[in-house]
C-alpha atoms as a printed R data frame, in Angstrom:
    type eleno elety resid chain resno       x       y       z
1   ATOM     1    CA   UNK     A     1   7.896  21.254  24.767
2   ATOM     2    CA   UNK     A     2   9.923  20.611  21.375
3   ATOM     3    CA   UNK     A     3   8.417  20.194  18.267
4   ATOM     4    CA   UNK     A     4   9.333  16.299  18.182
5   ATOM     5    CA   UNK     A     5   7.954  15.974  22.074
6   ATOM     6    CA   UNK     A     6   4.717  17.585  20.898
7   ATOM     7    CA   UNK     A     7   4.075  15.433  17.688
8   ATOM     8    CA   UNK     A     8   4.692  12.117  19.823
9   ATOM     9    CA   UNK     A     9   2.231  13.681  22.217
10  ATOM    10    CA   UNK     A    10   0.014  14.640  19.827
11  ATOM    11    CA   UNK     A    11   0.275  10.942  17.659
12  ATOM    12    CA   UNK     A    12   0.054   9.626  20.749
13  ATOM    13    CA   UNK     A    13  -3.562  11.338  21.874
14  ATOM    14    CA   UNK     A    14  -4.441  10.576  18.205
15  ATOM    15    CA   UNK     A    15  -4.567  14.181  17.359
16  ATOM    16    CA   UNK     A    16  -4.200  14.964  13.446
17  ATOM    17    CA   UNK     A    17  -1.331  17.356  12.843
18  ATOM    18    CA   UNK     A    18  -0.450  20.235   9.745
19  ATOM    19    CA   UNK     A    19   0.891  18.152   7.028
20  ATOM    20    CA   UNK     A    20   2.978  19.523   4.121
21  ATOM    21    CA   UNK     A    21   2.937  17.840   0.849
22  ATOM    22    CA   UNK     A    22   5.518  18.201  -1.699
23  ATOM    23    CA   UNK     A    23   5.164  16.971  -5.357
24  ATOM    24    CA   UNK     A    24   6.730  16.567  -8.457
25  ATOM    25    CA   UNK     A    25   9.858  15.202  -6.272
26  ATOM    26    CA   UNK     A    26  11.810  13.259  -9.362
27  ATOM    27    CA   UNK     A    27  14.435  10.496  -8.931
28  ATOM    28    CA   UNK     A    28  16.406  10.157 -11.954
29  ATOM    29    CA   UNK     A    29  16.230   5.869 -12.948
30  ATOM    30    CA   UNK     A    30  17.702   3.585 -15.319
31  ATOM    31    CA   UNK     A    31  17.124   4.138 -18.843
32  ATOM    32    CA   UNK     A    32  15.309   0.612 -18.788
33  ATOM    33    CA   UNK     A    33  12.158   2.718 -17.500
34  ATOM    34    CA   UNK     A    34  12.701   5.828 -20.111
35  ATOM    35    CA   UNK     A    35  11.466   8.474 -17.560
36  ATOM    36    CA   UNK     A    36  12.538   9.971 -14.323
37  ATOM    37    CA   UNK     A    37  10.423   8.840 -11.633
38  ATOM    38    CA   UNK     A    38   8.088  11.093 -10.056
39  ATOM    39    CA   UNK     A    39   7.096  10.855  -6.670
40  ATOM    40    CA   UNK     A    40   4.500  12.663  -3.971
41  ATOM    41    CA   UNK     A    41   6.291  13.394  -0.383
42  ATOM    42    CA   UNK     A    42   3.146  14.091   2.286
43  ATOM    43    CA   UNK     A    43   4.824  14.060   5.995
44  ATOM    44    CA   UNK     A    44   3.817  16.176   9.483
45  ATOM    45    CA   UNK     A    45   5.144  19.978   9.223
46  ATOM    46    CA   UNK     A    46   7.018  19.017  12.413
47  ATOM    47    CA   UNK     A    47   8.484  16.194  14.685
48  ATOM    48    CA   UNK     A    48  11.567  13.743  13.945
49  ATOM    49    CA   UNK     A    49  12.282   9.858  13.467
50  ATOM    50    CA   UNK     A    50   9.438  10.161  11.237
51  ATOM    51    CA   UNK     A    51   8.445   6.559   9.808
52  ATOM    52    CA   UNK     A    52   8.054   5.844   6.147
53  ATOM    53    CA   UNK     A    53   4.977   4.395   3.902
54  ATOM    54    CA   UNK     A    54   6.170   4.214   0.630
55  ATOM    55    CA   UNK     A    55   2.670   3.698  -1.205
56  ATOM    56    CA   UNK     A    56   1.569   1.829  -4.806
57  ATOM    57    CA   UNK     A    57  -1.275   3.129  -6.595
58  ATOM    58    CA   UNK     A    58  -3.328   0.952  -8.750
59  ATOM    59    CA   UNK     A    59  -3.817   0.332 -12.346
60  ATOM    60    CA   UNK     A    60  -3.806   4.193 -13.986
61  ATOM    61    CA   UNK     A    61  -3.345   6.106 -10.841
62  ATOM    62    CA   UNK     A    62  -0.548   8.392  -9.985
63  ATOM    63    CA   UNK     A    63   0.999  10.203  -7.007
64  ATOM    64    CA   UNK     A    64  -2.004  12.347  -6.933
65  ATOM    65    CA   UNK     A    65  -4.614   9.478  -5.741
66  ATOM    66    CA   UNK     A    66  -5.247   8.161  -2.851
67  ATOM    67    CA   UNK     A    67  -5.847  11.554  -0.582
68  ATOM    68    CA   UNK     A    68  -8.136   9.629   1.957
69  ATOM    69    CA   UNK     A    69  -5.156   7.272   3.217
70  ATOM    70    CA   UNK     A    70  -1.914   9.538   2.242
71  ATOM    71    CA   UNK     A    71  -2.790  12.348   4.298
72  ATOM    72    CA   UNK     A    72  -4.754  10.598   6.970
73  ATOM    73    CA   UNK     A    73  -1.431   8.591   7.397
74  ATOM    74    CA   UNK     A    74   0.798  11.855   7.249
75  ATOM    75    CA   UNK     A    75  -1.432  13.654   9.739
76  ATOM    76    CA   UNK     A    76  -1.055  11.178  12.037
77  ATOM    77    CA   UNK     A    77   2.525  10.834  12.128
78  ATOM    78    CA   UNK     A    78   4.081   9.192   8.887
79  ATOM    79    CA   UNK     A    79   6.144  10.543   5.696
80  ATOM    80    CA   UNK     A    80   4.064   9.127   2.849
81  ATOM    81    CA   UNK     A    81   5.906   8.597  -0.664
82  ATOM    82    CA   UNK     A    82   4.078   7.790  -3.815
83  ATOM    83    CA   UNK     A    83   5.190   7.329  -6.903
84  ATOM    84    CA   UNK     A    84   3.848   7.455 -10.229
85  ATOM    85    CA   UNK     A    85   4.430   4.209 -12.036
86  ATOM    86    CA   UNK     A    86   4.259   3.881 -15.588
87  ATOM    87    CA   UNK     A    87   0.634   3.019 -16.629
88  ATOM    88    CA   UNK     A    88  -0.797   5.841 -14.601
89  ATOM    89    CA   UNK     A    89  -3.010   7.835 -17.196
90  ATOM    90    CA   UNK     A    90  -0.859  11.050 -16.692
91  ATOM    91    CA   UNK     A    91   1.620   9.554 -18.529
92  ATOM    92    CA   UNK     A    92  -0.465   7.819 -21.606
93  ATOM    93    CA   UNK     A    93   2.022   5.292 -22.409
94  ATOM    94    CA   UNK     A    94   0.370   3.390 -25.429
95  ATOM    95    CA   UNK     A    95  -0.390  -0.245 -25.434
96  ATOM    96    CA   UNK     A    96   2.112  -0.578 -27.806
97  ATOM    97    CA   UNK     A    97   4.979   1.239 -25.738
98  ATOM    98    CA   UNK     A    98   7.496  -1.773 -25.880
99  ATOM    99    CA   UNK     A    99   7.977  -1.212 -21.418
100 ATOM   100    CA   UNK     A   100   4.196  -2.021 -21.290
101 ATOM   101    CA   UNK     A   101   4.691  -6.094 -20.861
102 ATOM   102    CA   UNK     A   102   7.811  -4.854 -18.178
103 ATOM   103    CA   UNK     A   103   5.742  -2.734 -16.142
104 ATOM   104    CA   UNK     A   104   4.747  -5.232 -13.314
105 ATOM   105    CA   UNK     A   105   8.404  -5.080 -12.642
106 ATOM   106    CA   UNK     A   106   9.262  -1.683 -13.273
107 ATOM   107    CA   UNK     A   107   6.410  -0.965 -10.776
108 ATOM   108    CA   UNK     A   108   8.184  -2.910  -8.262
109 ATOM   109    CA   UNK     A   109  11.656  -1.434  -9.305
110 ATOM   110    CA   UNK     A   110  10.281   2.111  -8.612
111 ATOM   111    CA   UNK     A   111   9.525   1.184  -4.792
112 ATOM   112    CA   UNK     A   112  12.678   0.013  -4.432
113 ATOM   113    CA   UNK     A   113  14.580   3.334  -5.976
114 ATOM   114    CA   UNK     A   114  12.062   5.374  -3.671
115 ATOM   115    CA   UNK     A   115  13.594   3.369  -0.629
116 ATOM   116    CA   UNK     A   116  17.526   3.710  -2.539
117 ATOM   117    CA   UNK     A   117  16.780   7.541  -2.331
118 ATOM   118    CA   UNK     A   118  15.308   8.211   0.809
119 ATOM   119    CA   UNK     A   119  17.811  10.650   1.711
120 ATOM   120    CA   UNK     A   120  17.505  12.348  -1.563
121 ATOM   121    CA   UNK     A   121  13.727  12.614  -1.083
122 ATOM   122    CA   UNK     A   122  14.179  14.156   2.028
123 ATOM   123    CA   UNK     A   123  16.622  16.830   1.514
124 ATOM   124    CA   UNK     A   124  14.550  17.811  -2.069
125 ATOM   125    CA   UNK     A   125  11.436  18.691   0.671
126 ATOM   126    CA   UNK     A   126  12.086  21.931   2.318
127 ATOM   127    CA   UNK     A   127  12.090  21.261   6.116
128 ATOM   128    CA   UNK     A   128  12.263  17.366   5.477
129 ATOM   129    CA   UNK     A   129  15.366  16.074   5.807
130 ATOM   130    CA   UNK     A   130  17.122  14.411   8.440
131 ATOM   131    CA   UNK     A   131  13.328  13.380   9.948
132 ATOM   132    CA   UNK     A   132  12.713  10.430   8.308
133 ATOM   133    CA   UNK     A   133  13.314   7.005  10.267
134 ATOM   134    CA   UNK     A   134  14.896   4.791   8.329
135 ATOM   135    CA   UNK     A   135  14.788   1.795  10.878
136 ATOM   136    CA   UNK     A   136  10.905   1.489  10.065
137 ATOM   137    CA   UNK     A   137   9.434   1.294   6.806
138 ATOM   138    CA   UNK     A   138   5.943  -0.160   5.832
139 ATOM   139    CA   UNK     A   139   5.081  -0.460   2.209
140 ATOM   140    CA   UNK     A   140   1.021  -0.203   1.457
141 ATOM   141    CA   UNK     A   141  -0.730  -0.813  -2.476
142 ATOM   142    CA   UNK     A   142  -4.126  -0.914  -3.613
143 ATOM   143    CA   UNK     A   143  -4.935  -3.467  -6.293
144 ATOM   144    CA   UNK     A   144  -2.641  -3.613  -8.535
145 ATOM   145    CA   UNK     A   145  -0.303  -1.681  -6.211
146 ATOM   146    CA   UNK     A   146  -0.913  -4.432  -3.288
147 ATOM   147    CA   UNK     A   147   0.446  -6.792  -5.583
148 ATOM   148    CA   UNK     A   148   3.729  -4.554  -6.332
149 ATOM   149    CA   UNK     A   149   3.915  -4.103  -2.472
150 ATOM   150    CA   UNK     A   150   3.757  -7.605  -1.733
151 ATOM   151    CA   UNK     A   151   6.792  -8.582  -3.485
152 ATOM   152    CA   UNK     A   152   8.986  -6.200  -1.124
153 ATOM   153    CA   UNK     A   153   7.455  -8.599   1.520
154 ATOM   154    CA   UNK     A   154   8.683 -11.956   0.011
155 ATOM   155    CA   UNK     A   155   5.438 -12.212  -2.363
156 ATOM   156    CA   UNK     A   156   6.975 -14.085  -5.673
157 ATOM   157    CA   UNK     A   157   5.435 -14.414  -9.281
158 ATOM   158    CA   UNK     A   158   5.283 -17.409 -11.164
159 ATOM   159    CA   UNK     A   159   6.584 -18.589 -14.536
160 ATOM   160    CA   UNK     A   160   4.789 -20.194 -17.009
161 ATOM   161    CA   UNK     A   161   5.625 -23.723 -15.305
162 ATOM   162    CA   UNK     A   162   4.950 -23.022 -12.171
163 ATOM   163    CA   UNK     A   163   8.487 -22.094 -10.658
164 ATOM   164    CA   UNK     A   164   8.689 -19.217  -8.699
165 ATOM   165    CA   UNK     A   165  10.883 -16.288 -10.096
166 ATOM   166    CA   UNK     A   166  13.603 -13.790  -8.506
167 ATOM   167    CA   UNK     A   167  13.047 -12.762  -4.975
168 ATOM   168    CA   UNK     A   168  12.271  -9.352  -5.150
169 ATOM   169    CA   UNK     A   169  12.298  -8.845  -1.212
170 ATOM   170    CA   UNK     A   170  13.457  -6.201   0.678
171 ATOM   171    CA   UNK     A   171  14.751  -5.891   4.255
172 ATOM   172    CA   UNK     A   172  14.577  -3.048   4.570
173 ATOM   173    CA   UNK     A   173  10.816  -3.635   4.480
174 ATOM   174    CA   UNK     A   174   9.098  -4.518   8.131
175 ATOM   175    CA   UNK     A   175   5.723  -4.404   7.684
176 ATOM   176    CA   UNK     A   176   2.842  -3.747   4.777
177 ATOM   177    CA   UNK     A   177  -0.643  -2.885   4.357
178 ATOM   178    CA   UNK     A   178  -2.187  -4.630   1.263
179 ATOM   179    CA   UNK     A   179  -5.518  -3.210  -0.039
180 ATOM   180    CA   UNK     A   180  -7.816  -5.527  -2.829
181 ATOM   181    CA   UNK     A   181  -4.679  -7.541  -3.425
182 ATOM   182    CA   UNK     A   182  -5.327  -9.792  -6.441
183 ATOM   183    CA   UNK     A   183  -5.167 -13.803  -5.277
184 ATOM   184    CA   UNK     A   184  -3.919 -16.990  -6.815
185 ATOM   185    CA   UNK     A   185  -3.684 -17.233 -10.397
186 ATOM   186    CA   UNK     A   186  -4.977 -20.941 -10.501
187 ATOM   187    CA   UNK     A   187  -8.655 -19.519 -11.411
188 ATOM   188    CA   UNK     A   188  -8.199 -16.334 -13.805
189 ATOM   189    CA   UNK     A   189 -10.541 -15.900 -16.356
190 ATOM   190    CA   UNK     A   190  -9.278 -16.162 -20.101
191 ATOM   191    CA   UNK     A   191  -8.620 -12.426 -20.755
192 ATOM   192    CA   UNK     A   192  -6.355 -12.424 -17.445
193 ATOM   193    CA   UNK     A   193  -4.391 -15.811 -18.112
194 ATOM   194    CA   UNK     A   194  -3.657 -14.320 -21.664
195 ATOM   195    CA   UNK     A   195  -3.088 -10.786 -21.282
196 ATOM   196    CA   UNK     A   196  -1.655 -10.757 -17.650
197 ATOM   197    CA   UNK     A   197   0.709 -13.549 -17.273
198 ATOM   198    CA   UNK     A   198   2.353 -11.455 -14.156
199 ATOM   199    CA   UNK     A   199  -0.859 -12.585 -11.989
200 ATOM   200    CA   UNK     A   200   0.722 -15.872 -10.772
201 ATOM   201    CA   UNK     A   201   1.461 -14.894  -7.403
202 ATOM   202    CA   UNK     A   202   3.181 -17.479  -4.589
203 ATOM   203    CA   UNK     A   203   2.950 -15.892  -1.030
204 ATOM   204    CA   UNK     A   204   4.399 -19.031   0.313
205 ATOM   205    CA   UNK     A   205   7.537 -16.847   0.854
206 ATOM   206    CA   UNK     A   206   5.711 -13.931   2.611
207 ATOM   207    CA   UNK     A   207   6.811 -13.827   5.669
208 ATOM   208    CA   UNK     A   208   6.519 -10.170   6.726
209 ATOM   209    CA   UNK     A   209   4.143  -9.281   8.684
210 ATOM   210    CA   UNK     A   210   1.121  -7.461   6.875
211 ATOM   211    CA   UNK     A   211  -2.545  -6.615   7.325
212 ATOM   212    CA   UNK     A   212  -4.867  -7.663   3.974
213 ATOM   213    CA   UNK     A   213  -7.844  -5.824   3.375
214 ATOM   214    CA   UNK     A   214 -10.665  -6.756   1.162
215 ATOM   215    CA   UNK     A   215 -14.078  -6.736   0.316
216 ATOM   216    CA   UNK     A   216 -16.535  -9.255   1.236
217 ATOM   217    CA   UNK     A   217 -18.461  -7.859  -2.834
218 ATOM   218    CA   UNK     A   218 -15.046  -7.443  -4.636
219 ATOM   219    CA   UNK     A   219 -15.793  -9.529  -7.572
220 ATOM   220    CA   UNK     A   220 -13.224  -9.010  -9.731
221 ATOM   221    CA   UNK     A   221 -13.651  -9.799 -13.710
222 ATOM   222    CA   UNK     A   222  -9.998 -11.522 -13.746
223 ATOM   223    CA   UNK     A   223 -10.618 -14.488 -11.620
224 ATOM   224    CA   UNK     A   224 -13.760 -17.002 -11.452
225 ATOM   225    CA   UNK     A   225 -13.488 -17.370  -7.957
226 ATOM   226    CA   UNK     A   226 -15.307 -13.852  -6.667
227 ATOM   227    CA   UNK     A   227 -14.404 -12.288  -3.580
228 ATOM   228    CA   UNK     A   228 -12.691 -15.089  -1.744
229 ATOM   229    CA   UNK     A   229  -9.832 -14.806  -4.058
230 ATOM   230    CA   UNK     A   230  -8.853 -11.389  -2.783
231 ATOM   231    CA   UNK     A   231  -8.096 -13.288   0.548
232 ATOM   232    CA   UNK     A   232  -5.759 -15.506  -0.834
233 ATOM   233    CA   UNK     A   233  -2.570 -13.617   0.556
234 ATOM   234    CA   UNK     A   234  -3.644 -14.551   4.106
235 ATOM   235    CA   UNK     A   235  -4.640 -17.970   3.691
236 ATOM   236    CA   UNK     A   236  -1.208 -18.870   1.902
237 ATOM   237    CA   UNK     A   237   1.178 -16.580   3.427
238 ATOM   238    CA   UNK     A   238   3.673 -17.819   6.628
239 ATOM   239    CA   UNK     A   239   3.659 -15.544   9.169
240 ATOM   240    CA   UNK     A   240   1.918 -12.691  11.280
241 ATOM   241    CA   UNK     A   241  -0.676 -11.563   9.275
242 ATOM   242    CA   UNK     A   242  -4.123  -9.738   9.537
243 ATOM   243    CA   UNK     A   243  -6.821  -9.841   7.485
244 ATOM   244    CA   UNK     A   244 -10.011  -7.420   7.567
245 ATOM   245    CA   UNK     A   245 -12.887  -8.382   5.535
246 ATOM   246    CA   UNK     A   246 -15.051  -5.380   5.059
247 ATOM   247    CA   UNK     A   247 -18.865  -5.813   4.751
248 ATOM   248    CA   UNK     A   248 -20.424  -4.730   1.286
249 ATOM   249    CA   UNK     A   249 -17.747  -3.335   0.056
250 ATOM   250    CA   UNK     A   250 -16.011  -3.766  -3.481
251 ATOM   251    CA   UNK     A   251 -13.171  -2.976  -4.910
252 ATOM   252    CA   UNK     A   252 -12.926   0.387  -4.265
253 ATOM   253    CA   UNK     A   253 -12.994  -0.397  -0.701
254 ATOM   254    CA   UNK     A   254 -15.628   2.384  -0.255
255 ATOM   255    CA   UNK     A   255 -13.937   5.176  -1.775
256 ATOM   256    CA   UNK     A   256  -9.670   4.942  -0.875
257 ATOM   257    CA   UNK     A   257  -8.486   5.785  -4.542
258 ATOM   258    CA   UNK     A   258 -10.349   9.642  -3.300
259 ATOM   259    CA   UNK     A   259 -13.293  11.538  -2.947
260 ATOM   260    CA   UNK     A   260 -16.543  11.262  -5.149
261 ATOM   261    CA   UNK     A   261 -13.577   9.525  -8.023
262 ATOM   262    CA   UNK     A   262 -15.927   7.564 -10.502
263 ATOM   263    CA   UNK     A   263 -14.464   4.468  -9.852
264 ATOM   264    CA   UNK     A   264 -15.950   4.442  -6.508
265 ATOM   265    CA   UNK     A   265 -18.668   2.096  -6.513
266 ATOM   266    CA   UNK     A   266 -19.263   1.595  -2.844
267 ATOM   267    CA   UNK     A   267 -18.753   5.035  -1.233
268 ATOM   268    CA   UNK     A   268 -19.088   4.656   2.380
269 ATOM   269    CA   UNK     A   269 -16.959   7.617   4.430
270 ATOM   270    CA   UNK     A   270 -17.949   5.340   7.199
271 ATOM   271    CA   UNK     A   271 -16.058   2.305   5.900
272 ATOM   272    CA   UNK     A   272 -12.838   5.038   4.463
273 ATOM   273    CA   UNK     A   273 -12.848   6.005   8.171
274 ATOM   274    CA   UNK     A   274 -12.662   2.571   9.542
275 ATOM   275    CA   UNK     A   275  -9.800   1.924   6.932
276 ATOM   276    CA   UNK     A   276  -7.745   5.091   7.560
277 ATOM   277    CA   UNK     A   277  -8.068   4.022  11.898
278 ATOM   278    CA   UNK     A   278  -7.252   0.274  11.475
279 ATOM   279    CA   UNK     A   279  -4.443   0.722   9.028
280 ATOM   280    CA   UNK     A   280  -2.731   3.265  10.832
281 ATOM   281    CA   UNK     A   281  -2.810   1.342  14.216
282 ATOM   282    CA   UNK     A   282  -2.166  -1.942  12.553
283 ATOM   283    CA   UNK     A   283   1.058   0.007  11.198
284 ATOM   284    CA   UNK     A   284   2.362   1.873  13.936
285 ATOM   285    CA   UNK     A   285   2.096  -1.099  15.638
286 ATOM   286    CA   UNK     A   286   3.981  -3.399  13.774
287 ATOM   287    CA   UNK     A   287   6.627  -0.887  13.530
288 ATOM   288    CA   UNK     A   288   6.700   0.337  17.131
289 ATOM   289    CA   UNK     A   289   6.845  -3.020  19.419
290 ATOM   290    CA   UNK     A   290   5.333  -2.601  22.588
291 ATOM   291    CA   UNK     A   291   2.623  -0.401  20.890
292 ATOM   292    CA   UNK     A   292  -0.875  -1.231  22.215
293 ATOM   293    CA   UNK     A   293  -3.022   0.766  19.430
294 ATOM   294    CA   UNK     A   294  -3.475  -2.486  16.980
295 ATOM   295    CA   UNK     A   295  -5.245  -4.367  20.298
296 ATOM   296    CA   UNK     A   296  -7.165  -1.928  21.236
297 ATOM   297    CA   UNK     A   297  -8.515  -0.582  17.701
298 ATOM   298    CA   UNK     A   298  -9.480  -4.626  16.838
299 ATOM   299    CA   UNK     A   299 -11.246  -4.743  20.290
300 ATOM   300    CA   UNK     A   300 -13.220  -2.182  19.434
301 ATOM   301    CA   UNK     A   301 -14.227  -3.529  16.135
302 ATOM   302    CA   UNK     A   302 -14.829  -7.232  17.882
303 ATOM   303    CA   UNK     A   303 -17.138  -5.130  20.665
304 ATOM   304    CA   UNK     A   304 -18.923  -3.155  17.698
305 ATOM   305    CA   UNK     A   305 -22.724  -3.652  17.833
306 ATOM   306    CA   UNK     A   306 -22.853  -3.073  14.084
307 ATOM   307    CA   UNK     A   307 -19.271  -3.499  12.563
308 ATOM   308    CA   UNK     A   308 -18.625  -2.199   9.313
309 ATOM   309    CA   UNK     A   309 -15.869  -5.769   8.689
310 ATOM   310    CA   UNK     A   310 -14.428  -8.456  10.686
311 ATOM   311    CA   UNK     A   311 -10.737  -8.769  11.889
312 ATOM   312    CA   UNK     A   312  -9.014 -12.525  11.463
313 ATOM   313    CA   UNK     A   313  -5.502 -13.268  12.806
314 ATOM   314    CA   UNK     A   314  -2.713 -15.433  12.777
């Protein structure tokens, strides 16, 4: 059997494959962002028409988070890319640094020069290129990286009067995974509507179709409004869309950002698990029509005798 027959077979029987991870990987940018971008390539050792996740950490991460999803996802068939974006701590950018009020949109500006240099990526990875499929790409965030994501899927922020601002969508987008992404800005508290005038979202424009995860205990200090808020996506997005409410969890979702990190104030492998299996069906569904896998993982969480969340559809 060839190497690309036997990783469909073995995506296909759900069997995790040897995946090789590649990191720094730099894209030169624009001298707007004052440093080359540096990104983390995680993909299957074998197997073509590979398709992409380009993921966005949250506030003070970098390419070297998230292990639970990025190499769950690359075992079971997808090239992962994350980039560092600018406030991650391994760069210590100072408050002062005068990119720090710009960095909501340089964040979003790096996805998109991850998807302009694909090819680049691919070809920098020994053994990588010409594997990736370029006909389906999903973008995924956590946090603060959900709400970079969602603007590649017609998410748009506010201005101070309410107008909606550039449409930062991308086409080239199909489908998105959005983890803890912050809500509405109608209900921040003051520290938020002072210091973070970025967190106006509109999703009236999101149209592509995503799954929205969040935590029936996230209460967030930056809005009033408590967990609910981290559901807003769903309720005022257009579209197919997904939304899994997890039980007890917060924030941290029960540990995605990694293992035993101190942020983690939920840790539930349990609940990582049932994140890492609903995430990548929801995906490879959404990318792959006529894929069953999304159906038949949210059956099994409606037939659960004692589910760890709750799927909602529309």
């Amino acid at each position: 059997m060839s190497d690309s027959k036997t990783a469909n077979a073995q995506k296909s029987a759900g069997v995790p494959t040897t995946v090789l991870s590649a990191k720094p990987v730099v894209l030169s940018t624009a001298a707007g962002r004052g440093e080359d971008l540096q990104v983390r390539v995680s993909a299957p050792a074998t197997g073509g028409d590979l398709p992409v996740i380009v993921f966005s950490h949250g506030c003070g991460w970098s390419m070297n988070g998230y292990a639970p999803l990025a190499d769950y996802w690359a075992a079971h068939g997808f090239a992962v890319i994350q980039p560092t974006h600018l406030d991650s701590r391994t760069l210590g950018l100072p408050a002062e640094d005068p990119r720090t009020p710009q960095i909501w949109r340089l964040r979003i500006e790096d996805l998109t020069r991850v998807l302009d240099g694909l090819d680049g990526l691919a070809a920098s990875v020994p053994g990588l290129a010409g594997r990736l499929d370029r006909s389906r790409i999903a973008v995924a965030g956590h946090s603060w990286g959900a709400q970079t994501a969602s603007t590649l899927l017609g998410a748009r922020v506010l201005d101070s009067d309410g107008v909606p601002g550039e449409d930062m969508s991308d086409p080239r987008v199909t489908a998105g995974v959005l983890l803890a992404l912050p809500g509405l800005g109608d209900d921040l508290t003051p520290f938020a509507a002072e210091n973070l005038p970025f967190m106006k979202p509109s999703f009236d424009t999101m149209a592509t179709p995503a799954l929205i995860v969040a935590g029936d205990r996230d209460d967030s200090a930056l809005s009033t409004r408590g967990p609910e808020w981290f559901t807003d996506a769903y309720a005022y997005s257009p579209g197919s869309k997904s939304l899994l409410t997890l039980f007890a969890a917060e924030h941290s979702l029960g540990g995605i950002p990694g293992y035993e990190v101190a942020e983690t104030t939920d840790e539930s492998p349990a609940r990582v698990a049932l994140i890492q299996r609903l995430t990548t069906a929801f995906l490879r569904s959404a990318l792959y029509p006529g894929d069953t896998g999304w159906k038949a993982a949210a059956t099994a969480l409606a037939e659960d005798p004692n589910p760890l969340g709750k799927l909602h559809g529309k």
